[in-house]
C-alpha positions in Angstrom: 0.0 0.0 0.0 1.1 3.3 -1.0 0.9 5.2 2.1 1.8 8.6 0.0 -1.7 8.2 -1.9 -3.4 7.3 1.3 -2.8 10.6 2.2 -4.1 12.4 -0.6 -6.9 10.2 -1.2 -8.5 11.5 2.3 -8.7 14.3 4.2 -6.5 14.3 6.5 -6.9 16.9 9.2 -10.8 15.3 9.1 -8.7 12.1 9.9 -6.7 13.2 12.7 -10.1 15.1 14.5 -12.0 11.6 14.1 -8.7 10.3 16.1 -8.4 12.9 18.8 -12.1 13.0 19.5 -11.9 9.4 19.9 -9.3 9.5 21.8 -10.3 11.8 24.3 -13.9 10.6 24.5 -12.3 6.7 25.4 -10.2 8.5 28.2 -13.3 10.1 29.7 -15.5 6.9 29.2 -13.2 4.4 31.1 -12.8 7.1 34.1 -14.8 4.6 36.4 -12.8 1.5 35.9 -9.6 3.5 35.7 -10.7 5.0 39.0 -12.2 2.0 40.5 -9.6 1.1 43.4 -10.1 4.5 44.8 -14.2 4.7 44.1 -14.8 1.1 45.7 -12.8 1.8 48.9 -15.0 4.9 49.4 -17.9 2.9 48.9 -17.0 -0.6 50.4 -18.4 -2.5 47.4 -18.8 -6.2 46.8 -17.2 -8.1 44.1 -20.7 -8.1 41.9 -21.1 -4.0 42.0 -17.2 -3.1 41.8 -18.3 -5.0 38.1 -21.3 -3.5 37.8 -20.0 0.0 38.3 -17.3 -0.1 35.7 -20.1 -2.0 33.4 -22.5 0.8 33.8 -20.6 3.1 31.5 -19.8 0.8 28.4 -23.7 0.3 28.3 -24.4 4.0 28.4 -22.1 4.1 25.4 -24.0 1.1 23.8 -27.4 3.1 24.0 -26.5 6.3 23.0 -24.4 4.7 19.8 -27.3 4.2 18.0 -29.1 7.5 18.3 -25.4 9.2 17.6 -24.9 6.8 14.8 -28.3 8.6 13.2 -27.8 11.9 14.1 -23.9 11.8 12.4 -26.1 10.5 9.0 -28.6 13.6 9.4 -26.7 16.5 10.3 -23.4 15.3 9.5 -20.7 14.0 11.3 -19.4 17.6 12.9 -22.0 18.5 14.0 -22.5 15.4 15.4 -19.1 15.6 17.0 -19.7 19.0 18.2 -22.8 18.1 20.1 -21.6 15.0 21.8 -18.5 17.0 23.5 -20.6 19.5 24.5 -22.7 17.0 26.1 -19.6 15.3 27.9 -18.8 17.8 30.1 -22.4 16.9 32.1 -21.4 13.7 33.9 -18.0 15.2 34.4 -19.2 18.0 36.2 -21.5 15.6 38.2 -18.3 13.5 38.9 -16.2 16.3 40.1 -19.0 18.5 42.0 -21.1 15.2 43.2 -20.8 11.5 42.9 -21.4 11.0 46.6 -23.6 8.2 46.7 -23.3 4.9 44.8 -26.7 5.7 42.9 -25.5 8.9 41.6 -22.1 7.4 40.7 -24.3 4.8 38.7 -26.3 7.6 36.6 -23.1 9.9 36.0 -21.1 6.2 34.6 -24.5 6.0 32.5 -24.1 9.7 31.3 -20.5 8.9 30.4 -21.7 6.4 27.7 -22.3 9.6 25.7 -18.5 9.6 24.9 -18.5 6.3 24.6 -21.0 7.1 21.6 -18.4 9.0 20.1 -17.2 5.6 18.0 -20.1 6.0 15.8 -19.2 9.7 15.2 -15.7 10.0 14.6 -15.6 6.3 12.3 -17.8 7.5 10.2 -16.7 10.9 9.6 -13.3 9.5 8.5 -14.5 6.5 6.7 -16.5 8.6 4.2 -13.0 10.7 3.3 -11.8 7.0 2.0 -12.7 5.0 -0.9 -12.6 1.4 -0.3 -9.0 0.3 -0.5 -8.3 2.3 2.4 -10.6 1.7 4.7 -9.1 -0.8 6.8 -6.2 1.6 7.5 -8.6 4.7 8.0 -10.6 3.6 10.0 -7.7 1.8 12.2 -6.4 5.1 12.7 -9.5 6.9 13.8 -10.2 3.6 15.9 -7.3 3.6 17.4 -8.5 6.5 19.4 -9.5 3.5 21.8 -5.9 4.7 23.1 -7.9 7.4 25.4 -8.5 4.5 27.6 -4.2 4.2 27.9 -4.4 7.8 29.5 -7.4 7.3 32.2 -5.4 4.2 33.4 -2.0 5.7 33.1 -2.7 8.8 34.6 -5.9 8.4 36.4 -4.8 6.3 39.5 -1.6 8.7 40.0 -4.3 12.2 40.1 -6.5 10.1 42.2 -4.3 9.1 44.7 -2.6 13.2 44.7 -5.8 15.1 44.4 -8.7 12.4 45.1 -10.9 10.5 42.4 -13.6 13.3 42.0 -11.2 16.0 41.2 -10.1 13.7 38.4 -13.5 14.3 36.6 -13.0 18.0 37.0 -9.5 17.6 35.4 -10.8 15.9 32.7 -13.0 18.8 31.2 -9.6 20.6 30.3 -8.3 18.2 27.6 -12.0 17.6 26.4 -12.4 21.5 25.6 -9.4 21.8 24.0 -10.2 18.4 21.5 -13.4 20.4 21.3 -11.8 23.5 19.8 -9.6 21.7 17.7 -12.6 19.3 15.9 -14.3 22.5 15.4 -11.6 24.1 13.2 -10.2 21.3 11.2 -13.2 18.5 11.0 -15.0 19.1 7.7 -17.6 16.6 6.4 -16.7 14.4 3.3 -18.4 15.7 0.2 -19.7 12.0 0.5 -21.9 13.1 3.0 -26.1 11.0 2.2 -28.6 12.9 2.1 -30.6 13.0 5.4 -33.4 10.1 5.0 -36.3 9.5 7.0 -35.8 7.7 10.5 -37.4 4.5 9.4 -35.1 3.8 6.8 -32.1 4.7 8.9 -33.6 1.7 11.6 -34.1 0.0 7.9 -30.2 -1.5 8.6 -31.9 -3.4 11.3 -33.6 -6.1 9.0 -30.3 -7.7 7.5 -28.8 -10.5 8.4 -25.5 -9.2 8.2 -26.1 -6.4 10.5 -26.8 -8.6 13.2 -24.0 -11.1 12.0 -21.1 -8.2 12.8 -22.8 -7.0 15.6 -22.0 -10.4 17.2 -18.6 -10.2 15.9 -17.7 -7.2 17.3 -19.4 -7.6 20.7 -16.4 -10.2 21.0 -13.9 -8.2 19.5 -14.6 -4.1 20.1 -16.8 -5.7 23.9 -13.5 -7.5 25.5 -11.2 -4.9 24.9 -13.5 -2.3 26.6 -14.9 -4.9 28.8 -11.5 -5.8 30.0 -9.7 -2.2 30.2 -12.4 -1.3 32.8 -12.2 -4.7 34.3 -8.7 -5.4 34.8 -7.5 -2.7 37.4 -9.9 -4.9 39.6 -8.6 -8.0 38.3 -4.9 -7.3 38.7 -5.2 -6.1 42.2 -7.2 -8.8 43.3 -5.0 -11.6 41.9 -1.8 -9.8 42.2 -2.5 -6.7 45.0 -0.4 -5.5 47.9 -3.3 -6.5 50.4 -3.6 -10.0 48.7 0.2 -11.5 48.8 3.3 -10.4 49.6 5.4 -8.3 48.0 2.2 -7.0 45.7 1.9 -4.5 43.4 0.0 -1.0 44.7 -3.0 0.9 43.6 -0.7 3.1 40.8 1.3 0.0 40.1 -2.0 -1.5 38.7 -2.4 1.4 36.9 0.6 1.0 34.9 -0.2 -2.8 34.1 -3.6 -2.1 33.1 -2.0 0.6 30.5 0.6 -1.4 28.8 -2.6 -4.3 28.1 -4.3 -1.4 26.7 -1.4 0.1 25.0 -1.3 -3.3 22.9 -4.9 -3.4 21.9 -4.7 0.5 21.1 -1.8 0.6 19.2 -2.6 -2.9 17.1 -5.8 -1.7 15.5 -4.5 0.6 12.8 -2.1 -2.5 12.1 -4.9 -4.9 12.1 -6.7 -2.4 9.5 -3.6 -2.4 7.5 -3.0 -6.1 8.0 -6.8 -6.6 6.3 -6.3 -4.0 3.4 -3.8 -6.8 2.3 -4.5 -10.3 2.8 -8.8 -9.7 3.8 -10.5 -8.9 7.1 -12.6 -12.6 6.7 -9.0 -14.6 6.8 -7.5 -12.0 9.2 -9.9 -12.4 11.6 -10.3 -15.8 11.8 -6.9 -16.5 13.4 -7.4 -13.4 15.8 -10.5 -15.2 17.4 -8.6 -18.4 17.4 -5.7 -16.5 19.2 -8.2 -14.5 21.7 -9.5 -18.2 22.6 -6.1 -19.4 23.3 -5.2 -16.7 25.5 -8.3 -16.8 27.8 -7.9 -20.1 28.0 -4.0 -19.7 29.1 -5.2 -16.5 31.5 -7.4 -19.0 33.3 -4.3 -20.9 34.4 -3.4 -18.0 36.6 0.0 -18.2 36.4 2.1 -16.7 39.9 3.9 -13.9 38.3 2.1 -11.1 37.5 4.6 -10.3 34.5 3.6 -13.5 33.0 0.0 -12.9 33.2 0.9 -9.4 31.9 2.5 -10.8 28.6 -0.6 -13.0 28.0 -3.4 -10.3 28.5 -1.3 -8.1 26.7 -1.3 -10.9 23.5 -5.2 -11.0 24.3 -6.0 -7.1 24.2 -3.2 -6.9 20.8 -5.5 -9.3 19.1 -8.5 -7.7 20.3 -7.4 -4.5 18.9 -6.4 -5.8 15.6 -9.8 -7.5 15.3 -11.3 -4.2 15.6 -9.4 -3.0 12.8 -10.0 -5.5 10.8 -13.7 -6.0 11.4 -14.3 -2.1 10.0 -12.1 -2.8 6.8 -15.0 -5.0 6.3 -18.2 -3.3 7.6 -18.0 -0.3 5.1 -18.3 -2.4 2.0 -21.0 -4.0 2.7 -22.9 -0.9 4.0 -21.2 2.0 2.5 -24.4 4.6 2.8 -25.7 3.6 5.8 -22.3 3.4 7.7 -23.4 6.3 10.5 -26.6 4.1 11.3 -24.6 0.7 10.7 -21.3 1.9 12.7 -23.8 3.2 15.5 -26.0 -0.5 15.7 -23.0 -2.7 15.7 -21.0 0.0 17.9 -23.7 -0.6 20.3 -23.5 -4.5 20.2 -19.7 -4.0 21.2 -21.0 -1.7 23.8 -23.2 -4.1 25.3 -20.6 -7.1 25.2 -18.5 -4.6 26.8 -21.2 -4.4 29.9 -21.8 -7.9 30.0 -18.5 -8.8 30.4 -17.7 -8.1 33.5 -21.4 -7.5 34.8 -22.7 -11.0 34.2 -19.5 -12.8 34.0 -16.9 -11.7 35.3 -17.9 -10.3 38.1 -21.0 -12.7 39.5 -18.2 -15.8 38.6 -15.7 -14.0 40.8 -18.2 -13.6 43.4 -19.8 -16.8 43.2 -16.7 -19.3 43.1 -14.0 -16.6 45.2 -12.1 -16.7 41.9 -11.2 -15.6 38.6 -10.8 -18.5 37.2 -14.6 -19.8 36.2 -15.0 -16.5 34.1 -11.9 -16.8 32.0 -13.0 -20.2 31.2 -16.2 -19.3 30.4 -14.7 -16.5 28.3 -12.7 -18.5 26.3 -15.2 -21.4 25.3 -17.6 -18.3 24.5 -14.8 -16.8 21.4 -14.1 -20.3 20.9 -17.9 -20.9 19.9 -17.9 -17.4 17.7 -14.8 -18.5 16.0 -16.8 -21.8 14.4 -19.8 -19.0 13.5 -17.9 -16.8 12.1 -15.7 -19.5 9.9 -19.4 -20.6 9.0 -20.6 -17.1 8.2 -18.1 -16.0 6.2 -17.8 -19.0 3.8 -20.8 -17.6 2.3 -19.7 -14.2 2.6 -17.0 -14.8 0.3 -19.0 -16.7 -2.2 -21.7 -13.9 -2.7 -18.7 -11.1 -2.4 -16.6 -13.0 -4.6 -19.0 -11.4 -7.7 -18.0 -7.9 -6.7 -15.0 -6.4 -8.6 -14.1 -3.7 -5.8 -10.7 -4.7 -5.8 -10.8 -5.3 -1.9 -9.4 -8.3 -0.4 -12.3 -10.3 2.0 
């Protein structure tokens, strides 16, 4: 691929603000789980609502995805854009001036799904820029805005434990403004743009198969990574804490482990996009699943070190991340006028794999059997079942897209 015609094929500054208000919208909708060891000590919570109230804000994002996903094929994608940073800075200020019971925590976590809706915004302003050749790589690079999540669990803890968790929220309004000013200048929609259609034909998307076929797809892929970046600060610290052996790492330390896991699957998505644009997203994607099986499986082992078990979630998120990528270098093909609506309903799916994740797995399993065990297991049979489906699926994929002369590998 000729990175040099990638350029000018595009718009590129549109391109960088679908990646920084990604970005910065990921950081702000992971807050809660990057927070979490400070918000659950305040709040003495048991295993089942520590997962419930780093769930809460992943299915927040699933909901408003949808309704985002719409507004970004009506009004355009800027506007879109515009509207759901503005909107953002609600649940922050609630966070930072409130949060003081567990119920309000739950309803500001909901609020923060807003950014979380931001995916169907920003991926589908910068997939329109991009004819189909590129797409995997575009839309890896505004996807790999997921890397917002690397800064709330990087940097979170370390404010937390300085200035305390709610102050953290106010923070967090700063770089949100300025990603705000800075989508505003340089964000311009693609001259691609549909013509605004009547809401039942946007919720039209809703009657194919296929819809519903990557929406499964990706609440494995797109749901574990953002299921597991909010999950594992618990996760780490209850396997590997300094109150639970010896020697253990600390609060910040977690912190640092959860980032580099996220790191992998952040980085690895504009890869796994590129990765697709040559050999096909279908093929690709098949041995990620088969990988993201593997590794469960292994994490269920729970090896002693904690460096060990770093190296084998890290593998896991990577192959997440590139499954992202890769999924997207196939979704706009299929549904190249409808991909607002289309990124919004299978965004959402993600979203709510991402909740029930740790909600009804993880965290129940943990509570239920005293370890983490049971719900990696579970995990892994779980992408091990998706992989046959989706080797099924796409066998017939590529038979009826094999007529197509596009010129884009499946």
């Amino acid at each position: 691929m000729d990175l040099k015609n990638f350029r000018k094929a595009g718009h590129f500054p549109s391109l960088l603000s679908s990646f920084l208000y990604f970005d910065v919208s990921f950081m702000i909708w992971v807050l809660c789980g990057a927070l979490s060891l400070y918000i659950t000590k305040d709040f003495n919570l048991t295993d089942a609502q520590k997962a419930t109230m780093v769930a809460i804000p992943t299915l927040g994002g699933s909901l408003f995805r949808i309704p985002m996903g719409i507004l970004a094929d009506r009004i355009g994608s800027r506007k879109a854009g515009i509207i759901g940073m503005v909107l953002t800075i609600i649940p922050l200020l609630w966070g930072w001036l409130g949060g003081t019971s567990f119920s309000q925590l739950q309803a500001l976590g909901f609020l923060l799904g807003i950014a979380g809706a931001s995916f169907a915004v920003s991926l589908s302003l910068a997939s329109r820029w991009y004819p189909p050749q590129y797409q995997g790589l575009a839309m890896g690079i505004a996807g790999a805005g997921n890397s917002g999540t690397a800064l709330a669990t990087f940097f979170g803890p370390q404010l937390a434990a300085s200035y305390g968790w709610h102050n953290v929220f106010g923070m967090a309004i700063i770089p949100l403004v300025l990603v705000l000013i800075a989508f505003t200048l340089m964000a311009k929609d693609s001259p691609n743009q549909p013509e605004p259609k009547k809401l039942k034909d946007y919720l039209a998307a809703f009657k194919y198969a296929d819809t519903w076929w990557f929406c499964v797809f990706y609440a494995v892929t797109f749901g574990g990574f953002v299921g597991f970046s909010s999950y594992f600060s618990i996760f780490f610290y209850d396997v590997y804490g300094d109150q639970t052996v010896q020697g253990g790492i600390t609060r910040v330390e977690v912190g640092y482990l959860v980032t580099i896991t996220v790191i992998a699957g952040s980085f690895f998505r504009p890869i796994g996009g590129y990765i697709a644009d040559r050999i096909g997203g279908m093929r690709f994607m098949l041995g990620l699943y088969s990988a993201v099986a593997l590794c469960a499986f292994a994490i269920s082992t729970m090896p002693g070190s904690f460096m060990v078990m770093l190296v084998l979630t890290s593998i896991m998120m990577a192959c997440l991340g590139m499954g992202n990528g890769s999924l997207f270098q196939i979704v706009p093909q299929r549904f190249p006028k409808e991909i607002g609506v289309v990124t919004g309903i299978i965004g959402a799916a993600g979203g709510l794999g991402g909740f029930l994740l740790p909600n009804n797995i993880l965290g129940p399993l943990k509570q239920a059997t005293g370890t983490h065990v049971t719900g990696f297991i579970v995990v892994a049979s779980i992408v091990l079942v998706v992989t046959l489906v989706f080797y099924t699926v796409t066998r017939s994929w590529r038979k009826s897209w094999a007529t197509t002369d596009s010129g884009v590998n499946f």
